[in-house]
N, C-alpha and C positions, 0 to 999 in steps of 0.2 A: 643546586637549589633551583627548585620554579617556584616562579612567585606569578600567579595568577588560576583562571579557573581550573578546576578541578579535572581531569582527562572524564570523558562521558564512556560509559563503558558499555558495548554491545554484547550479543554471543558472536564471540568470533571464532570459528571452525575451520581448521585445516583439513583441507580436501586430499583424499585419497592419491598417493603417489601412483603418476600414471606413467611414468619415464620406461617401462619395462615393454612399453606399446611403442615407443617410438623408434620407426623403424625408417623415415624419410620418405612414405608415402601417404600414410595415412594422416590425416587432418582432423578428424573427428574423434573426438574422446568422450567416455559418459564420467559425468561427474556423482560421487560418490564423498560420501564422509562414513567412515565406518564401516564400507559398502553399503551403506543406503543413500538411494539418491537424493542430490539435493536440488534445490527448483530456484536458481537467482532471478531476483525479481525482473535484475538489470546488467548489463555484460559490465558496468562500474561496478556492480556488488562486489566483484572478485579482484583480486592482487594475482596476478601470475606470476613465476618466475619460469623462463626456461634458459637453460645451462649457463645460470647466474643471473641473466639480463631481466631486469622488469619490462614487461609487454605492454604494448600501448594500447588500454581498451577498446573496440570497434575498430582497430587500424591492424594486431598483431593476432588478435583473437573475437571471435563473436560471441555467444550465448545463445540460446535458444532450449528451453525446458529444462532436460538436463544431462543437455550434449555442450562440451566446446568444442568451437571448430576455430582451430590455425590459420591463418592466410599461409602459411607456408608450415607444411608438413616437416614437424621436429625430427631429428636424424638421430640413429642410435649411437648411446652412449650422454646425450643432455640431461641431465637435471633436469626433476619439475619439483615447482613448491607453489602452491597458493594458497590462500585467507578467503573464503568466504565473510564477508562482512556483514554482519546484522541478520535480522530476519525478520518477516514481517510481525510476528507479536512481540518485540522490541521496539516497534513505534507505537505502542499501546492501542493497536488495534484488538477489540476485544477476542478471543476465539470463539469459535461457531458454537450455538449453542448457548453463553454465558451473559446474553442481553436479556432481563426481562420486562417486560412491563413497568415494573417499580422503578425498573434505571432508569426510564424514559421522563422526558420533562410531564407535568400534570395535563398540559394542553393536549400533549400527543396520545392520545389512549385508542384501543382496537375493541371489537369484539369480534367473536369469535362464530362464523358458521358451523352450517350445522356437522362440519368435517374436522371441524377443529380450527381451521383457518382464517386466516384474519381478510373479513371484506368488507369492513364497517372503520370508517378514523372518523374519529367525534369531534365538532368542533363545538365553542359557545357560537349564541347570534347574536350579541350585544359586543360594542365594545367602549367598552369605559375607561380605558387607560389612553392617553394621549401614546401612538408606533409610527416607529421610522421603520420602513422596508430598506433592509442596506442595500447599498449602491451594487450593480451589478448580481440582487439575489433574484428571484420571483417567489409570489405568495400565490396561495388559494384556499378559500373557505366555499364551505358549500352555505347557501343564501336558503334563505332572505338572511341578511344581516343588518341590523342598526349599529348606528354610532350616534353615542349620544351627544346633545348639545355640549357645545364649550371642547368637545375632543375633537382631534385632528388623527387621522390617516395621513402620514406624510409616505407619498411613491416618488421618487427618483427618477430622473427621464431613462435610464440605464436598467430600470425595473420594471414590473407588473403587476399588478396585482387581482386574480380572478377568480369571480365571486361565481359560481356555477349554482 
C-alpha cells in the first residue's frame, strides 16, 4: 500500500538495445528509440544499464545530441538497457506553432509587417493600477508614459525598469 502523492507520470521510452555494437573499443553509440533518434535534453534524462550495473550520469557516460559516449568502451557480450526520461512537451512547453495571439495575456499584443511578421508590441501610456516590478525581473514600455496620481510604480533595487 502507498499512502501519499500520486506517481507524476512522464513519456518514458526505452532506447534502442545497442549491446550488439559493443565490442571494447568503441565509446560512442547513437541513441535511437524505434530507430529514430532521440535528442536528451540532459545526460540525467537517461537511466543506463550496462551488464546489469547502473551508470553514473557525466561520470560512466556523457550525452551529447544524439550520441552516448562511455568513459570506458563496453566489451562484448554486456547488456545494455536504458529509459529515456520525459520529454520536453511533457513539461508543458507549448509545440511550435500552437501559441496564438489570443493565448497571449491582453497587454502583450503584435502587429504584423507588411511580410507577415511581428515588428510592433503595443503597449498603454497611462498607468492606473498601483505595479511591483518582481524582484530580480526587468520591465520596458516604450514612452511617454504617465502614472497617475495616488499610483505607485514600485522598482526593486534588484530590477529596472525602461521607458524608451
Amino acid at each position: 500500500m502507498y499512502i501519499g502523492r500520486g506517481v507524476a507520470r512522464g513519456q518514458n521510452r526505452e532506447i534502442d538495445d545497442i549491446s550488439s555494437s559493443f565490442n571494447g573499443t568503441l565509446v560512442d553509440f547513437n541513441l535511437r528509440v524505434s530507430g529514430i533518434a532521440v535528442y536528451p535534453a540532459s545526460t540525467n534524462q537517461l537511466f543506463v544499464s550496462v551488464g546489469g550495473v547502473l551508470q553514473n550520469p557525466s561520470t560512466d557516460y556523457t550525452v551529447s545530441g544524439d550520441q552516448i559516449t562511455f568513459t570506458t568502451a563496453p566489451t562484448n557480450g554486456l547488456t545494455f538497457f536504458a529509459i529515456m526520461q520525459g520529454d520536453a512537451v511533457d513539461i508543458n512547453t507549448p509545440a511550435d506553432g500552437t501559441v496564438t495571439e489570443a493565448k497571449l495575456a491582453s497587454n502583450f499584443t503584435g502587429a504584423t509587417g507588411g511580410a507577415g511578421n511581428h515588428v510592433f508590441f503595443l503597449n498603454e501610456q497611462n498607468v492606473d493600477t498601483d505595479f511591483t516590478i518582481p524582484t530580480n525581473r526587468n520591465a520596458m514600455s516604450a514612452g511617454p508614459i504617465t502614472i497617475d496620481t495616488g499610483i505607485t510604480v514600485t522598482i526593486p533595487s534588484s530590477s529596472s525598469w525602461v521607458v524608451i
